[in-house]
PDB file as gemmi writes it, atoms N, CA and C in Angstrom:
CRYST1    1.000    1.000    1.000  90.00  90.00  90.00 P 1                      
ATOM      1  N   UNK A   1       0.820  -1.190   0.000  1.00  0.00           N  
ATOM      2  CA  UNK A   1       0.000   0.000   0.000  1.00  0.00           C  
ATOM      3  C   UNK A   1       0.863   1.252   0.000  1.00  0.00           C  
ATOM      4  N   UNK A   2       2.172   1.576   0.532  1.00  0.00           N  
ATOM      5  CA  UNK A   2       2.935   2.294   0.371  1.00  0.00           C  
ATOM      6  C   UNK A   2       4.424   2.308   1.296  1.00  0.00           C  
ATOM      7  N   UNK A   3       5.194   3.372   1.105  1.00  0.00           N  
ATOM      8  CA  UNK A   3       6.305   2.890   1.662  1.00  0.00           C  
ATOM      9  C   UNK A   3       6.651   3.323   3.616  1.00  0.00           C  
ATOM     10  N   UNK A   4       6.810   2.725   4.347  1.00  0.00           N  
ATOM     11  CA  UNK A   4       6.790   3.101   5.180  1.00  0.00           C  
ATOM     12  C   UNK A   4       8.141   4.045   5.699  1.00  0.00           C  
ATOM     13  N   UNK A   5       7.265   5.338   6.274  1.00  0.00           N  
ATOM     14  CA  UNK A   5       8.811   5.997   6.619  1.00  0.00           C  
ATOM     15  C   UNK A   5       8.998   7.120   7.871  1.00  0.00           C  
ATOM     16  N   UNK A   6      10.022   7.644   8.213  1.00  0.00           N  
ATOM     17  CA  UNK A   6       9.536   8.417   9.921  1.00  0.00           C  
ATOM     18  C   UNK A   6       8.609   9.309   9.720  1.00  0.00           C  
ATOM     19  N   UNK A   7       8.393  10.068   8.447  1.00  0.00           N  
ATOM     20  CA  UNK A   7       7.663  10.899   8.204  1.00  0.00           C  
ATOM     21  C   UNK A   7       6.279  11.117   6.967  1.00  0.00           C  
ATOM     22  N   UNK A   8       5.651  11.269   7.093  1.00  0.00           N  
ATOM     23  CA  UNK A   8       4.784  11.006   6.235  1.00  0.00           C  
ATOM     24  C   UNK A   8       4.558  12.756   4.954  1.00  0.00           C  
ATOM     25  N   UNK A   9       5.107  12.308   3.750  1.00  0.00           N  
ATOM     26  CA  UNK A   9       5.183  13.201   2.689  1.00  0.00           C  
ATOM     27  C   UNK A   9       3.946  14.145   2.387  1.00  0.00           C  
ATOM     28  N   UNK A  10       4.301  15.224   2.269  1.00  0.00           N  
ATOM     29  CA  UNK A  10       3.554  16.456   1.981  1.00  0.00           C  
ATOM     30  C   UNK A  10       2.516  15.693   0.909  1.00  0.00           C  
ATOM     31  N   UNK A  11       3.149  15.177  -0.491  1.00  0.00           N  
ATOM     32  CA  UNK A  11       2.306  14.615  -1.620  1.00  0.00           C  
ATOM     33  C   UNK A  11       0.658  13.609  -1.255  1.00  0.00           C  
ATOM     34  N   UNK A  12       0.952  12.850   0.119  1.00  0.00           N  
ATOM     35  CA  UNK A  12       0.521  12.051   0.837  1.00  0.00           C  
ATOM     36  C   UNK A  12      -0.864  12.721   1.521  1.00  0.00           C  
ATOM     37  N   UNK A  13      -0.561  13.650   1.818  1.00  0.00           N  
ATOM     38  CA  UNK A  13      -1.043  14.246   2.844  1.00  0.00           C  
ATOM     39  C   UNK A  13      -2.296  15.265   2.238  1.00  0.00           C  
ATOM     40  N   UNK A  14      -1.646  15.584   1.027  1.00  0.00           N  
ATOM     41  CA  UNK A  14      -2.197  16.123  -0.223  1.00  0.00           C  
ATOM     42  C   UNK A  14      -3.633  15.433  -0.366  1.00  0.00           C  
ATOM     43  N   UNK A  15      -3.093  14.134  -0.847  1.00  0.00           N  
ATOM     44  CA  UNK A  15      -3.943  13.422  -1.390  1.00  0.00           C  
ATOM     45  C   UNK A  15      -5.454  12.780  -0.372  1.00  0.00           C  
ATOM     46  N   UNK A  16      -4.640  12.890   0.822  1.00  0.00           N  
ATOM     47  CA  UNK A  16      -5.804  12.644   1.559  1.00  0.00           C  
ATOM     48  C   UNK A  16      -6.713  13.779   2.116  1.00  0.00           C  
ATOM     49  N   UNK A  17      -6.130  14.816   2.085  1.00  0.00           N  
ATOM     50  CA  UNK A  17      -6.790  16.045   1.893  1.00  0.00           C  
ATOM     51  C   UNK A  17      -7.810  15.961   1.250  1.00  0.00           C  
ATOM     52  N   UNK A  18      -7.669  15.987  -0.295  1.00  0.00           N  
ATOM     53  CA  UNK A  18      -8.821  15.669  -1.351  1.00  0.00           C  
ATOM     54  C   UNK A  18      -9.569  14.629  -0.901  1.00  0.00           C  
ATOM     55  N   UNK A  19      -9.591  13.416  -0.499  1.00  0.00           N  
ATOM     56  CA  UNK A  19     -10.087  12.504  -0.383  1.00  0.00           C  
ATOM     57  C   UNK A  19     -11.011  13.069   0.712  1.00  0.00           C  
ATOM     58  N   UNK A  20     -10.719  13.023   1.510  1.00  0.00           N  
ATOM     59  CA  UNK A  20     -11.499  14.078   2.532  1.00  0.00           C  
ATOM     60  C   UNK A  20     -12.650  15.542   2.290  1.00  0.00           C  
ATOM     61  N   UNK A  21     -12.216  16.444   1.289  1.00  0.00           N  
ATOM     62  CA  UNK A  21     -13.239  17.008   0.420  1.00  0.00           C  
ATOM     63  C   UNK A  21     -14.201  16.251  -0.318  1.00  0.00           C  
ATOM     64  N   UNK A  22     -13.556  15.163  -0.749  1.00  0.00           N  
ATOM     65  CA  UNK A  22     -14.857  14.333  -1.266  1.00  0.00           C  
ATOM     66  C   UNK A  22     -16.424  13.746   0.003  1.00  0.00           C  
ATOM     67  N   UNK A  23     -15.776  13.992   1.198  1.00  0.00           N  
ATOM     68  CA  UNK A  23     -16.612  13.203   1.933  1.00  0.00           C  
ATOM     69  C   UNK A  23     -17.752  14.205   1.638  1.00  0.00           C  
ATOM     70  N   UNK A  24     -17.892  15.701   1.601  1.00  0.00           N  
ATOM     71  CA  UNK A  24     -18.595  16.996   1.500  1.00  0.00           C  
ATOM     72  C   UNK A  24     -20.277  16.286   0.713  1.00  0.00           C  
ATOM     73  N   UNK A  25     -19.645  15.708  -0.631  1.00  0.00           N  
ATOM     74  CA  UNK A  25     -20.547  15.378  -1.412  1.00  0.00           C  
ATOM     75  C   UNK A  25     -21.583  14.523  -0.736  1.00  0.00           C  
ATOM     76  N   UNK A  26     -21.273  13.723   0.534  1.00  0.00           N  
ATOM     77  CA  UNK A  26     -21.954  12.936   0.613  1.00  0.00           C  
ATOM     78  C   UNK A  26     -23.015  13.343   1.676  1.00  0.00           C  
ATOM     79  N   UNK A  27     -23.237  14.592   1.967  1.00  0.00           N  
ATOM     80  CA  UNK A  27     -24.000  15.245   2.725  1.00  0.00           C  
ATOM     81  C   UNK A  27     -25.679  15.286   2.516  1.00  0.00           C  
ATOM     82  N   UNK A  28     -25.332  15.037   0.773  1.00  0.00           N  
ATOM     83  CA  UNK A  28     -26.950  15.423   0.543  1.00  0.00           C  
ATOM     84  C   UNK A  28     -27.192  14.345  -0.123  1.00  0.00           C  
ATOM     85  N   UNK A  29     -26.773  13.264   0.066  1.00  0.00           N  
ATOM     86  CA  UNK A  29     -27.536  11.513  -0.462  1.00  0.00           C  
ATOM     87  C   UNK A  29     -27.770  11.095   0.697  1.00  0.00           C  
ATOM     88  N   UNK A  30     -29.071  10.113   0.434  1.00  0.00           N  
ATOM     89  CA  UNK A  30     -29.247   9.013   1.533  1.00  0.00           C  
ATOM     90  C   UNK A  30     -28.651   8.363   1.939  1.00  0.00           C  
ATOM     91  N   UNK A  31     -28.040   7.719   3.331  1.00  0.00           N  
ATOM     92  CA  UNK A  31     -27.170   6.818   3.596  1.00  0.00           C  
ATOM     93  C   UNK A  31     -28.566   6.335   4.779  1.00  0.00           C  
ATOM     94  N   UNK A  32     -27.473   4.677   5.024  1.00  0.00           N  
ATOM     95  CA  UNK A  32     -28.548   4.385   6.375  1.00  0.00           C  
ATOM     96  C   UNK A  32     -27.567   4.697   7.381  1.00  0.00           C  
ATOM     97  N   UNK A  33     -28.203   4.332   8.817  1.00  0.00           N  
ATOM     98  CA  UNK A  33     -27.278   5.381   9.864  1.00  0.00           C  
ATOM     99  C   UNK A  33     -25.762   4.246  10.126  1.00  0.00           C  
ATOM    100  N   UNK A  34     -25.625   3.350   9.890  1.00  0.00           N  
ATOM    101  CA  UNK A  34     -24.824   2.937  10.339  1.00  0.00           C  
ATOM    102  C   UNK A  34     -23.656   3.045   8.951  1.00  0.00           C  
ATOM    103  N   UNK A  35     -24.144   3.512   7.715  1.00  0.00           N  
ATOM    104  CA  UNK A  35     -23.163   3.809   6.667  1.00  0.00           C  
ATOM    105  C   UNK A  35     -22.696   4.963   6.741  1.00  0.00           C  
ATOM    106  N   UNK A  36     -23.226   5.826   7.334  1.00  0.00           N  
ATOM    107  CA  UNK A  36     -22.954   7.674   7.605  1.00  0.00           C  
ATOM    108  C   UNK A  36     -22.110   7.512   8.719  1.00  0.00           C  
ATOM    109  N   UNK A  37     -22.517   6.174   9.620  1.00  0.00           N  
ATOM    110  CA  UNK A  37     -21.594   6.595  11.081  1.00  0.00           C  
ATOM    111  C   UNK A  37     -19.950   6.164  10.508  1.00  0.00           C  
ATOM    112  N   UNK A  38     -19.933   5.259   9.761  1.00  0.00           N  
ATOM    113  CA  UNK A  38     -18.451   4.662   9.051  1.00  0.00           C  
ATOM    114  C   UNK A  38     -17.965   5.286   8.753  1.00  0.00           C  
ATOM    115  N   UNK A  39     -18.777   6.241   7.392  1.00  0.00           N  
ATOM    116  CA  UNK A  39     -18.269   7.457   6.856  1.00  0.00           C  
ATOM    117  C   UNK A  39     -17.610   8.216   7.834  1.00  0.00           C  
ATOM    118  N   UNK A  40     -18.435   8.513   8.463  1.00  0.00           N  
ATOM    119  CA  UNK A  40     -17.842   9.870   9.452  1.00  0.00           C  
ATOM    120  C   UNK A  40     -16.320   9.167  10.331  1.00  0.00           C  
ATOM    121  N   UNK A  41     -17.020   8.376  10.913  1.00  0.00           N  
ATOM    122  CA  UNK A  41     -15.348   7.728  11.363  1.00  0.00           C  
ATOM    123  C   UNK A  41     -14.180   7.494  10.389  1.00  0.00           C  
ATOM    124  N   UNK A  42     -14.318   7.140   8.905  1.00  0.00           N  
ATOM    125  CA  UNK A  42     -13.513   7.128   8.281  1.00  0.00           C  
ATOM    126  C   UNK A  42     -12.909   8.744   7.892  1.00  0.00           C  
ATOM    127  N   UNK A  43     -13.581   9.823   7.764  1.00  0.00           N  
ATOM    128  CA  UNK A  43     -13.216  10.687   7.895  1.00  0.00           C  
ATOM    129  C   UNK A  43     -12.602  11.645   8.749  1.00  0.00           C  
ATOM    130  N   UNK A  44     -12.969  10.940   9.806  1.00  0.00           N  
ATOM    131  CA  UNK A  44     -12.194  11.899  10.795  1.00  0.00           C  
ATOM    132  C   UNK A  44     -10.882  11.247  11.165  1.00  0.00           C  
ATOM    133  N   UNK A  45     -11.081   9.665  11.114  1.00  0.00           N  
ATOM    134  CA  UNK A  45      -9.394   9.188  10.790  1.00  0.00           C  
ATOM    135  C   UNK A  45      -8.345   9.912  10.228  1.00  0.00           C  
ATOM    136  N   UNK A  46      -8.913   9.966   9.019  1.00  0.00           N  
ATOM    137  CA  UNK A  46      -8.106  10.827   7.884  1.00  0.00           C  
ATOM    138  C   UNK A  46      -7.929  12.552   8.183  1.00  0.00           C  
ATOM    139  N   UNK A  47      -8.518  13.054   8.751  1.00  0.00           N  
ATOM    140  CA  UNK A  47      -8.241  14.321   8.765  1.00  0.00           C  
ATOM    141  C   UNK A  47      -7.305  14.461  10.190  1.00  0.00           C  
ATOM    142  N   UNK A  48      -7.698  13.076  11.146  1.00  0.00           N  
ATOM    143  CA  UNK A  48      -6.423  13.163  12.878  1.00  0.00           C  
ATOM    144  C   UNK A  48      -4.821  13.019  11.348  1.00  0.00           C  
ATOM    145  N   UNK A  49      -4.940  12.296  10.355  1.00  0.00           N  
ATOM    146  CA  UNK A  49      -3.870  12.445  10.020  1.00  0.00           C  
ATOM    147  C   UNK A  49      -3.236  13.169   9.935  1.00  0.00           C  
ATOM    148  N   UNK A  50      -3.856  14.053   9.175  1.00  0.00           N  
ATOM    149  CA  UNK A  50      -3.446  15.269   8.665  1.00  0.00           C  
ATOM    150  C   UNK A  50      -3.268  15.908   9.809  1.00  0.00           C  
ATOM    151  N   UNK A  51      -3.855  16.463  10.688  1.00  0.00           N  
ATOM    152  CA  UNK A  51      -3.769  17.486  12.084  1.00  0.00           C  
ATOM    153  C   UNK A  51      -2.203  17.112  12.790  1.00  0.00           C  
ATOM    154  N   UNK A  52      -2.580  15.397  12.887  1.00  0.00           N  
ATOM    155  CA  UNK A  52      -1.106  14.872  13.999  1.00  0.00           C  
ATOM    156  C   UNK A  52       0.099  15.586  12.492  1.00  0.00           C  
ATOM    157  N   UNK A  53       0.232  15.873  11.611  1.00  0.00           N  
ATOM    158  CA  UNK A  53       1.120  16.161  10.798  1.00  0.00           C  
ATOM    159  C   UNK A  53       1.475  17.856  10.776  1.00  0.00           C  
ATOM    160  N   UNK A  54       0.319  18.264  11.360  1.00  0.00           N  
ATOM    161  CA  UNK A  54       0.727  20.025  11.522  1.00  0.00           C  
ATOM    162  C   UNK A  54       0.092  20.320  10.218  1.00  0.00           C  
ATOM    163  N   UNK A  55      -0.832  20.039  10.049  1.00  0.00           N  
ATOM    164  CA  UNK A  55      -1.652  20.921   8.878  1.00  0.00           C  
ATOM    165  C   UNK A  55      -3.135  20.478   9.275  1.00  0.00           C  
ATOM    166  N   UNK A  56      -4.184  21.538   8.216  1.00  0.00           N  
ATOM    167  CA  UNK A  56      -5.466  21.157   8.367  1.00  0.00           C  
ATOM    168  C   UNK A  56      -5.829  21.345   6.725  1.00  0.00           C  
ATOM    169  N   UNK A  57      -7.021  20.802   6.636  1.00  0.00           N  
ATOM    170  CA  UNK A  57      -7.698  21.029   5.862  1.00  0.00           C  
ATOM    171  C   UNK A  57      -7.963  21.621   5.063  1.00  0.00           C  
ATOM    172  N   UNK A  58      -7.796  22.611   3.441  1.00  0.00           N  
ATOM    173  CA  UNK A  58      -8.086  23.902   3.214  1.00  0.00           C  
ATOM    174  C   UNK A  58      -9.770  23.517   2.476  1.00  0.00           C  
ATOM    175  N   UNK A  59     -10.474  24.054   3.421  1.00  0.00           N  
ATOM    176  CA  UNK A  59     -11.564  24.042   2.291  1.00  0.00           C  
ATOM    177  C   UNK A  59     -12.311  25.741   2.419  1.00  0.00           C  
ATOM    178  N   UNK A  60     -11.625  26.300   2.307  1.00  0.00           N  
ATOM    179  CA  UNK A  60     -11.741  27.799   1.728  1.00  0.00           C  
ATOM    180  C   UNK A  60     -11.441  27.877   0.536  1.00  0.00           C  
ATOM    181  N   UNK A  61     -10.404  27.155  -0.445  1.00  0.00           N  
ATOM    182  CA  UNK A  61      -9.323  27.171  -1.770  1.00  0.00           C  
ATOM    183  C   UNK A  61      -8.697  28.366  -1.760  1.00  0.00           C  
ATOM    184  N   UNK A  62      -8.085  28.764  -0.200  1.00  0.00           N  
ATOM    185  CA  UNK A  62      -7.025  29.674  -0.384  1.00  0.00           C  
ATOM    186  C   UNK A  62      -6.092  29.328  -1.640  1.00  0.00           C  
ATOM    187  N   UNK A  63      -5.893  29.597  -2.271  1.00  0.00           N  
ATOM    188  CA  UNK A  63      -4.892  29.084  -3.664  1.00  0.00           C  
ATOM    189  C   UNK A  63      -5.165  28.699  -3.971  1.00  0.00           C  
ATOM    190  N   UNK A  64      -4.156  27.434  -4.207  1.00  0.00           N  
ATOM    191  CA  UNK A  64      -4.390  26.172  -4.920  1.00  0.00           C  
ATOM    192  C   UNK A  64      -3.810  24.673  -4.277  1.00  0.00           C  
ATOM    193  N   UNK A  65      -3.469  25.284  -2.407  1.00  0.00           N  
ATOM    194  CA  UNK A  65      -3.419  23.975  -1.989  1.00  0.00           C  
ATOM    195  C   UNK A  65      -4.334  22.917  -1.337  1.00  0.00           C  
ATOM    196  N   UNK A  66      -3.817  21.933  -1.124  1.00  0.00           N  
ATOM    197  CA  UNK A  66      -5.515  21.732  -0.285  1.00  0.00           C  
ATOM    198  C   UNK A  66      -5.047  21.496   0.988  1.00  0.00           C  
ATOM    199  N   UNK A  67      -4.089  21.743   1.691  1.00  0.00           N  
ATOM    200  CA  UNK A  67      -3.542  22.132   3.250  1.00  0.00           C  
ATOM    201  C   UNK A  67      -2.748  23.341   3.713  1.00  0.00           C  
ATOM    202  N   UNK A  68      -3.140  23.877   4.604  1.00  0.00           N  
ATOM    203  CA  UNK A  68      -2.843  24.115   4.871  1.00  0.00           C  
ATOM    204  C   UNK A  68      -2.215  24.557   6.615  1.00  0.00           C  
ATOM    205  N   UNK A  69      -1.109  25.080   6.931  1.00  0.00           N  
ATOM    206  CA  UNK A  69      -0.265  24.533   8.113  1.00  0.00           C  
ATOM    207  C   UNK A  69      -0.654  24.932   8.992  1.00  0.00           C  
ATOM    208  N   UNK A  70      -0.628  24.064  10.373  1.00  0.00           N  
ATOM    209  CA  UNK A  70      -1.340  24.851  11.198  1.00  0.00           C  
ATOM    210  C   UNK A  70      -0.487  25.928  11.997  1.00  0.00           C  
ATOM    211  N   UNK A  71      -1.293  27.321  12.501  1.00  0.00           N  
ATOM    212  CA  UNK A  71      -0.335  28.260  13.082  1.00  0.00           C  
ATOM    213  C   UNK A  71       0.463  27.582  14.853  1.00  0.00           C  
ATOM    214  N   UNK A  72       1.698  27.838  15.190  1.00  0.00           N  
ATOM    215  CA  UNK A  72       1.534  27.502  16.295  1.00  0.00           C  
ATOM    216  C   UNK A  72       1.419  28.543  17.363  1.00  0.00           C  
ATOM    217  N   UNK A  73       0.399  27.871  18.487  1.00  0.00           N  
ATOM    218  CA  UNK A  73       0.325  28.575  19.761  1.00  0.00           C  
ATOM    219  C   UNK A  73       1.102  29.143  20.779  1.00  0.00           C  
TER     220      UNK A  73                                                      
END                                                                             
């Protein structure tokens, strides 16, 4: 499935980004409740990724990335 390594690549991170915008679409179809609850857990998997990595989400389309970093406190 891919290569394992200490750090997990910007390109990577990218991609699950998008994958994650896709969940958006699924807001306004029917699901039954226990397919929406998967969904949602599968999504929020994917986005602890991204967070534990120091970025979030861009779904504003500041630019043209689809993360961006998080500020620190």
């Amino acid at each position: 499935m891919s290569n394992l390594a200490d750090k997990t690549e910007y390109r990577a991170l990218s991609i699950i980004a998008r994958m994650i915008k896709e969940f958006e679409r699924l807001h306004y179809l029917e699901m039954t409740k226990s397919d929406d609850w998967d969904a949602s857990s599968a999504r929020n998997l994917l986005e602890g990724i991204i967070e534990s990595n120091g970025y979030k989400v861009n779904y504003q389309c500041i630019g043209n990335r689809p993360l961006l970093k998080n500020q620190k406190k």
